[in-house]
N, C-alpha and C positions, 0 to 999 in steps of 0.2 A: 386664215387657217394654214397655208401656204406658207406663209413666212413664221409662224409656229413651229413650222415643221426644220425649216431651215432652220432656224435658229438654235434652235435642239440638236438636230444632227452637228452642225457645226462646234458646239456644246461639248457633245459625245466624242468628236473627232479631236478637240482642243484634250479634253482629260484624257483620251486614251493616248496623244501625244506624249502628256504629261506624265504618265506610268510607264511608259514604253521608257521615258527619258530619265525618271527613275532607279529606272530595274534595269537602266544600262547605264548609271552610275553607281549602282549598288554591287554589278557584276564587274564593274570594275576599280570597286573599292576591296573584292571579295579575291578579284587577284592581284590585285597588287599586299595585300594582307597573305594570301597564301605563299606569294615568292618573298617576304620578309619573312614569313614563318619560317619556310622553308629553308633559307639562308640562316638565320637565327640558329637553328638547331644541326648547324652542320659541323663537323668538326674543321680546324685549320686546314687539314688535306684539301675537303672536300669545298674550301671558299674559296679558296686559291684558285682549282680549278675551273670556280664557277664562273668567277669574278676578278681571277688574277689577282685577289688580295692579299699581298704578303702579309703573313701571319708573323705581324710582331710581337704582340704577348707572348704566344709560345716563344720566340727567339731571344727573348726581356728573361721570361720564366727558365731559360736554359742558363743562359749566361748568370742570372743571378743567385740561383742554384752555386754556379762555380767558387763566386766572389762570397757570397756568404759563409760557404763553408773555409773558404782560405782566410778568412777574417775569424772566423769561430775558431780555427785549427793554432794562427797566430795569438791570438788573446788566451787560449787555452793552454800553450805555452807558454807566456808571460802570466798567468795566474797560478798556475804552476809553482812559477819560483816562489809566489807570496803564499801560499800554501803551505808549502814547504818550510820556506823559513820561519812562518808563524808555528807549526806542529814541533819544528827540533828548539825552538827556543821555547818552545812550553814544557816539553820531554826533558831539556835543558834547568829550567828553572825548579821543576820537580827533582833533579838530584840534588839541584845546589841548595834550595831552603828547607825540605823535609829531611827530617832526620830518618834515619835507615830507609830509604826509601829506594826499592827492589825493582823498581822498573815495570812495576804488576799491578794495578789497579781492582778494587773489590767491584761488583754490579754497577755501585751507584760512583762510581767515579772516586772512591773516596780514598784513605789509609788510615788504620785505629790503633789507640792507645787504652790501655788499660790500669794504669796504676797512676797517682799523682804524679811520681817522679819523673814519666815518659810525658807528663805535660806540664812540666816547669823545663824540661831534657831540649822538648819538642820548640817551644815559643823561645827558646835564648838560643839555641843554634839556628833558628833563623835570622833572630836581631843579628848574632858574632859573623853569619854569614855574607846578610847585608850589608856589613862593617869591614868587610874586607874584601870585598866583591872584585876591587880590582884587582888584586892579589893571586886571588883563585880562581874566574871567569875565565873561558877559551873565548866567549863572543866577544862582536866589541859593542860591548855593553857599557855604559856609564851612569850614573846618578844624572838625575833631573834637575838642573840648574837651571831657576825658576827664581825671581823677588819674590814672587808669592809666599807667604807664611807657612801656607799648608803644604808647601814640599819637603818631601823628607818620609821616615817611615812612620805612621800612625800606628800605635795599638790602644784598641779599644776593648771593653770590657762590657758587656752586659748580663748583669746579675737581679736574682729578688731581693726586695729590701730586706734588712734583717728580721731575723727571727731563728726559733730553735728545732729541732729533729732529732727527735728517739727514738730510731726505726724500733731496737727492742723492746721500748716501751707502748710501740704502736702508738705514740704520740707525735703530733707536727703543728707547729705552730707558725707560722708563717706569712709574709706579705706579699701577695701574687702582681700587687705591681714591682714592674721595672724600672733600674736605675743603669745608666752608662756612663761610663770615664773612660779617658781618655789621655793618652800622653802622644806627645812628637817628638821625634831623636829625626833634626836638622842634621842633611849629610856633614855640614859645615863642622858641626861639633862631635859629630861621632866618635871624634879620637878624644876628645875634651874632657877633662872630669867634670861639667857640669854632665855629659852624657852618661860616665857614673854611679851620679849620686840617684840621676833617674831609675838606670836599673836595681840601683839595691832599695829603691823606695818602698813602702807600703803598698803600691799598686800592685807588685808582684806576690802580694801574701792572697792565694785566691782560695775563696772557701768555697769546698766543689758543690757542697749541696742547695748552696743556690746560686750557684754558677751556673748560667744560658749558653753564654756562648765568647771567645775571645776572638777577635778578629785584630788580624795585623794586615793592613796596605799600604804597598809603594808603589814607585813609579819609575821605572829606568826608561833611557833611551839607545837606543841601535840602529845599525847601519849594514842594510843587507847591499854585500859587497858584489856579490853572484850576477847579479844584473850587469854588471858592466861586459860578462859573456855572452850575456844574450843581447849589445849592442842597442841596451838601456842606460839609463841615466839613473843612478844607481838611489834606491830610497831610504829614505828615513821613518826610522819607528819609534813608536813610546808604547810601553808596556805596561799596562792599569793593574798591575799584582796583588790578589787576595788571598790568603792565608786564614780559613776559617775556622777554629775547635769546636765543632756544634756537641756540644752539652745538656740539647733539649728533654731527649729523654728522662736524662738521669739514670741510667740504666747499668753504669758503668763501664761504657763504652764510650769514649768521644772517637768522634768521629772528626776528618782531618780532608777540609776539601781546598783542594789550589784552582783556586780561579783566574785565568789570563785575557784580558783585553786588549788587545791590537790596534792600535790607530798608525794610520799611514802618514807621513807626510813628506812634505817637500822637502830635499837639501838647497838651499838655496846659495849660491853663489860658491857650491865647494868648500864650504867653512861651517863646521860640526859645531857646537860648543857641548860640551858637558859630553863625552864619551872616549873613553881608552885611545880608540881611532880618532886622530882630528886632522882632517883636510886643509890645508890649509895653503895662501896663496905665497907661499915661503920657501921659493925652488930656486936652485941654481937654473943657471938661463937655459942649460940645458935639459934638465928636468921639468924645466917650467913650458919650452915647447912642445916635448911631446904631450905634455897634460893635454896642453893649449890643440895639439894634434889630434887627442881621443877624443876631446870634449865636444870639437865640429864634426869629428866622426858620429858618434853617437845624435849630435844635434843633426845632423844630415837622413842620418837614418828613420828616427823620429820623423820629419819631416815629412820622406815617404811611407811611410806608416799611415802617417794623416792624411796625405793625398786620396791613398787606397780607400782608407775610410771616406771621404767623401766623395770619391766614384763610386762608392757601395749606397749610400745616401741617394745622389741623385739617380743611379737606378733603382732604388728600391720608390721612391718620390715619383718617377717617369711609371712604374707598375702601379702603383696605386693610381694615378693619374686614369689611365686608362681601364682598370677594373671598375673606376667609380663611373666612368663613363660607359660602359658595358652596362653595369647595372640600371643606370637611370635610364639608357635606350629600353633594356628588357622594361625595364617598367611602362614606360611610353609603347612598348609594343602592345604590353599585356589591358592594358586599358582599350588600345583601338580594339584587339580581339574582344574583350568582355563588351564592348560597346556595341560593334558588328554582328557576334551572335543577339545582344538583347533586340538588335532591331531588326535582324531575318527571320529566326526564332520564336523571336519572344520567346525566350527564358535567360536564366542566369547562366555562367558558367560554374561549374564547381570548386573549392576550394584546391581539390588536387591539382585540377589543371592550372590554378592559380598558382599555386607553389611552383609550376612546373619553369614560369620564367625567371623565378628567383635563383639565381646561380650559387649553391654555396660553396663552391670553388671559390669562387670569384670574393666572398666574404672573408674567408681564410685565407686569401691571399691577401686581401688589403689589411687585415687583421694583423698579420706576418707581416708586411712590407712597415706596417706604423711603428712595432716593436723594433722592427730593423731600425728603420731610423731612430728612436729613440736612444738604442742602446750602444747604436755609433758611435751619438753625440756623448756620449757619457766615455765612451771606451777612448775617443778622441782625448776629452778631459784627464782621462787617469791616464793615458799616454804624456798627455804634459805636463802631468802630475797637478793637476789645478783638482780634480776629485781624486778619491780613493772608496768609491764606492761600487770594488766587485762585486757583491754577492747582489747586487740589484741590476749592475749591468749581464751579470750571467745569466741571470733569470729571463732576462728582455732577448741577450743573442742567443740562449737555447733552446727559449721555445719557438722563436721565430725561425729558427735553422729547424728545425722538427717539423713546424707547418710548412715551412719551403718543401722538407721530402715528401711528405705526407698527400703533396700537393700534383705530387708526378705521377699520381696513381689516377688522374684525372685525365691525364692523358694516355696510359692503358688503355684507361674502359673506354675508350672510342674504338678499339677491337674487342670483339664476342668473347673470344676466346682469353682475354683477359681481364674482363669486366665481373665475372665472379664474385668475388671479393665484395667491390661494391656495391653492388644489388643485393646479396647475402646478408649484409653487416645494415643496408637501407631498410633491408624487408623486416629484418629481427629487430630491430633496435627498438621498437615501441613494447613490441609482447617479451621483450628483455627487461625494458627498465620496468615493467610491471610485474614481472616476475621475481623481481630481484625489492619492489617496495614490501611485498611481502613476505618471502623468506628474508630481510634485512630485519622483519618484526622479533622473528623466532632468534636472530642471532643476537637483537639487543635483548631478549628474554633471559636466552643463555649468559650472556654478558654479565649483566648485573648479578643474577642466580650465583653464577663459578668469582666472580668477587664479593660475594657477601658471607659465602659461604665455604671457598678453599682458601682466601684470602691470608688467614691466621695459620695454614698447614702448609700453602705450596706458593716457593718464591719467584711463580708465574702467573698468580693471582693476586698480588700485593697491589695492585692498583688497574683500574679499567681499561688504561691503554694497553698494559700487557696484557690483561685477559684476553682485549679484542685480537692484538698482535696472537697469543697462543693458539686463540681458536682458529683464527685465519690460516696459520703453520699446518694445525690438523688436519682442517678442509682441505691440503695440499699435499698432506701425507707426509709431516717431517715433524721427525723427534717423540713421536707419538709414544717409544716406550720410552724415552726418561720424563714426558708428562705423568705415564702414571707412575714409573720408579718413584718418582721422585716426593710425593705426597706423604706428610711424616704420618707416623700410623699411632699417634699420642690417643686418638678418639676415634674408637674403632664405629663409633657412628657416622662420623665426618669419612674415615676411609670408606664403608660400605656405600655412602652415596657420591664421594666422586666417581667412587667405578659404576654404579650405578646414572649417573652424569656425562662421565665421558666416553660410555659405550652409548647411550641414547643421540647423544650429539654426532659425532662420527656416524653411526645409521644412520640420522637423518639426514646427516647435510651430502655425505660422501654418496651413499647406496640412493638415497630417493632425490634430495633437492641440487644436485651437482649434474647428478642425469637427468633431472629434467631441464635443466639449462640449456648442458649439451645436446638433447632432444630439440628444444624449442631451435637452434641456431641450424641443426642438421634438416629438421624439417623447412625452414628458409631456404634453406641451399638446395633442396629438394626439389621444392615449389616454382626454385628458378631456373633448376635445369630443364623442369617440365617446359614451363614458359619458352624458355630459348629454343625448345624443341616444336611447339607446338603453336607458340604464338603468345606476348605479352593481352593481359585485359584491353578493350580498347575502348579509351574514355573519348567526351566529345572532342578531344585537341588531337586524339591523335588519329579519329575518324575524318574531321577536318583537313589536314594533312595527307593524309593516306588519296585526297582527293586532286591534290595538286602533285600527282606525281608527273605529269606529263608538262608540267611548266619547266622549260630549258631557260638555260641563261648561256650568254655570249662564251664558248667556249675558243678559244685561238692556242694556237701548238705555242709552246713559249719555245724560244731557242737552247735557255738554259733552266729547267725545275729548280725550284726552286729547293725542295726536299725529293728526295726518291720518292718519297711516299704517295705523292703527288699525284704520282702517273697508274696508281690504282682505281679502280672504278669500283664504286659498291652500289648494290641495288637496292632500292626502298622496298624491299618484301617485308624484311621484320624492322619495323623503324622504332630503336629502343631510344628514349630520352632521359638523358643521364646529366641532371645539374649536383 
């Protein structure tokens, strides 16, 4: 009985060892969890001074700020000149192959003709034009000297097959399929009487009423000289030129569209072929060295251009490095939390507090840093002229330069006083975008409604995207009286209910669904100045937290701060967490 009892007690004394040794590894799983918490959610000031941790992101995130935008400001200048010279060589091509052409373009980009004889006038003063191009050209422009067959000016025809039309008989007899021909006038023979016999042929006999459409394209090449100011290597272009007569309607109006496509490319070795301007290696010794002088200037220059872009690279490559590693700690953090409360607890954590270690800073920055690099590597390529694809590299360094800014407001909201904005724009944005699912219902309602039915009256309802565009204008308050001036008054039905239309739209969207917008956003802001005043909600992370305020960490005077900022103290009373 005796040794029952011993054995028991001993027993008792063995397990209570064993929960003591427990609950004093659990208490110190619980702070070593609170002082990562707690470090976790501090800002760079406040690690620095905890831990002496220089904050190099923030220092990465300053500096790359700099480099980015002096890379975006430099290619923004050099896209510039192709800009440029693509818009006055179009501006360019429109006086030289349109006949009377005013310098004034109708809505749809076009210029019209109304009688036969301004479209026999129209289609051979382009051909005589492109036949003496270098005679009359200011650019330096030249014909496309190519073995290909297909170089040269192409006019094409597309027409109904035959058949007869008596409009005053209100009879039409006709074959609604389509036939096209085609002739090519080779720069080579332009002067040539086979060139000619081409134009006095039968293809130029067009009968309008089942005439579709004529189309004339060529293809010249140039050389934007301008580049060599801005301490480039100066490009090469080919011009894809279309000359449309759309004749679809029938209506007795053709319409007259200039079409221009732009391709970049290389000059290679300083020798042009086929244009006005021809570079070539053909210099007296003197004029041959200073070429030979510009041309390692410019190459030198380029050079550091490149360099810059790949010190922009490997620090955008060195930020990303580091935000990916940020993120998987927070994740390896947020697991030991959700793991620790299931097993002191027993229960789960909530989704909020879940999101709370996912940084979307941190996402938009490596987001921004990937575009960066990409659009380097691309900006490099059209530096050496090996691509010519700006409107994809602009796309990559502008919106990455946008999330770099966008990105320094992340470092504000680590002050009260300037965290507004963010909190305001976090708290709104869910009862926004649901707010806007369904007044978005009402305005594709409006939408379709004002083009199905002003459509035929008013030439801002011709088609859905301007509808959408008009209405969006009115919500904004612009132009409102030449929407309604402007609606023809042929059908005094149709008039009574756009004003009936565009007075219901306008009250609803301006007086009721515009303020309750502004309502929903005001009351966010509302909600948050309370909070800052009176105390944020407090969920289980940040009751957690709130517990481990008395955990210090090794603080030492540094000789030199590292930031002013440093040497401020803030106290955990209102501890707001802001990813």
């Amino acid at each position: 009985m005796d040794g029952l009892k011993v054995r028991s007690q001993r027993l008792l004394a063995t397990r209570g060892a064993r929960n003591m040794l427990a609950q004093s590894d659990l208490d110190l799983k619980e702070t070593a969890l609170k002082e990562d918490l707690k470090f976790y959610f501090m800002n760079p000031c406040e690690k620095y001074r905890a831990r002496r941790q220089v904050p190099w992101k923030l220092a990465l995130q300053i500096l790359k700020i700099l480099m980015v935008t002096t890379q975006l400001i430099f290619f923004g200048l050099s896209n510039q000149l192709v800009v440029s010279f693509k818009e006055e060589n179009a501006v360019a091509f429109k006086h030289l192959f349109l006949k009377g052409y005013s310098g004034v373009d109708e809505d749809d980009y076009s210029c019209s003709i109304y009688t036969q004889q301004e479209a026999y006038d129209s289609i051979f003063y382009a051909i005589n034009q492109y036949r003496q191009l270098k005679n009359i050209s200011l650019g330096t422009l030249g014909y496309e000297q190519d073995e290909n067959e297909g170089s040269g000016l192409k006019i094409c025809k597309q027409q109904y097959k035959k058949g007869t039309m008596l409009p005053s008989n209100d009879t039409l007899n006709i074959d609604v399929a389509t036939e096209t021909e085609c002739i090519l006038l080779k720069s080579q023979e332009l002067a040539s009487k086979k060139a000619e016999l081409k134009l006095n042929s039968s293809f130029f006999n067009l009968e309008f009423y089942r005439l579709i459409q004529v189309e004339i394209s060529f293809k010249l090449k140039g050389i934007a000289l301008q580049t060599i100011h801005a301490r480039e290597l100066p490009d090469c272009y080919a011009f894809q030129n279309t000359i449309t007569f759309n004749n679809r309607a029938h209506s007795g109006k053709i319409k007259i569209y200039f079409d221009s496509d732009t391709d970049i490319q290389e000059c290679k070795d300083w020798h042009i072929s086929g244009s006005i301007v021809t570079l070539e290696h053909r210099w007296t010794d003197e004029l041959s060295g200073k070429m030979r002088s510009l041309h390692q200037f410019l190459q030198k220059n380029t050079q550091y251009v490149l360099f810059f872009d790949g010190f922009v690279i490997i620090s955008c490559l060195a930020s990303l490095i580091l935000c990916t590693r940020s993120i998987i700690l927070a994740l390896r953090l947020q697991k030991r939390f959700v793991n620790f409360f299931l097993e002191k607890y027993k229960r789960h954590v909530c989704n909020a507090d879940r999101l709370e270690f996912i940084n979307g800073w941190y996402v938009l920055v490596i987001i921004s840093d990937m575009m960066t690099i990409i659009g380097s590597i691309l900006k490099m390529e059209i530096k050496a002229k090996n691509l010519t694809s700006y409107d994809v590299c602009s796309i990559l360094l502008g919106t990455s330069t946008l999330f770099v800014w966008v990105g320094v407001i992340r470092y504000l909201g680590y002050f009260q006083t300037y965290n507004v904005l963010i909190l305001t724009m976090q708290a709104s944005l869910p009862k926004v975008l649901r707010f806007c699912c369904c007044a978005g219902m009402i305005y594709l309602g409006y939408t379709f409604c004002g083009w199905i039915v002003l459509g035929p009256y008013h030439e801002k309802f011709e088609d859905l995207n301007t509808v959408a565009e008009c209405l969006f204008s009115l919500v904004n308050g612009d132009d409102m009286f030449a929407t309604f001036a402007q609606i023809q008054q042929k059908s005094t039905l149709v008039w009574l209910f756009s004003r009936l239309y565009l007075y219901s739209f306008i009250s609803l969207f301006i007086y009721m669904i515009l303020s309750l917008f502004i309502a929903l956003i005001t009351d966010s802001y509302d909600t948050i100045k309370k909070y800052q005043q009176s105390g944020f909600p407090v969920t289980d992370l940040h009751e957690f937290l709130k517990e481990c305020g008395s955990i210090g960490y090794r603080k030492e005077q540094a000789s030199m701060p590292f930031i002013c900022c440093c040497r401020r103290q803030q106290s955990d009373d209102n501890l707001i967490l802001i990813n």
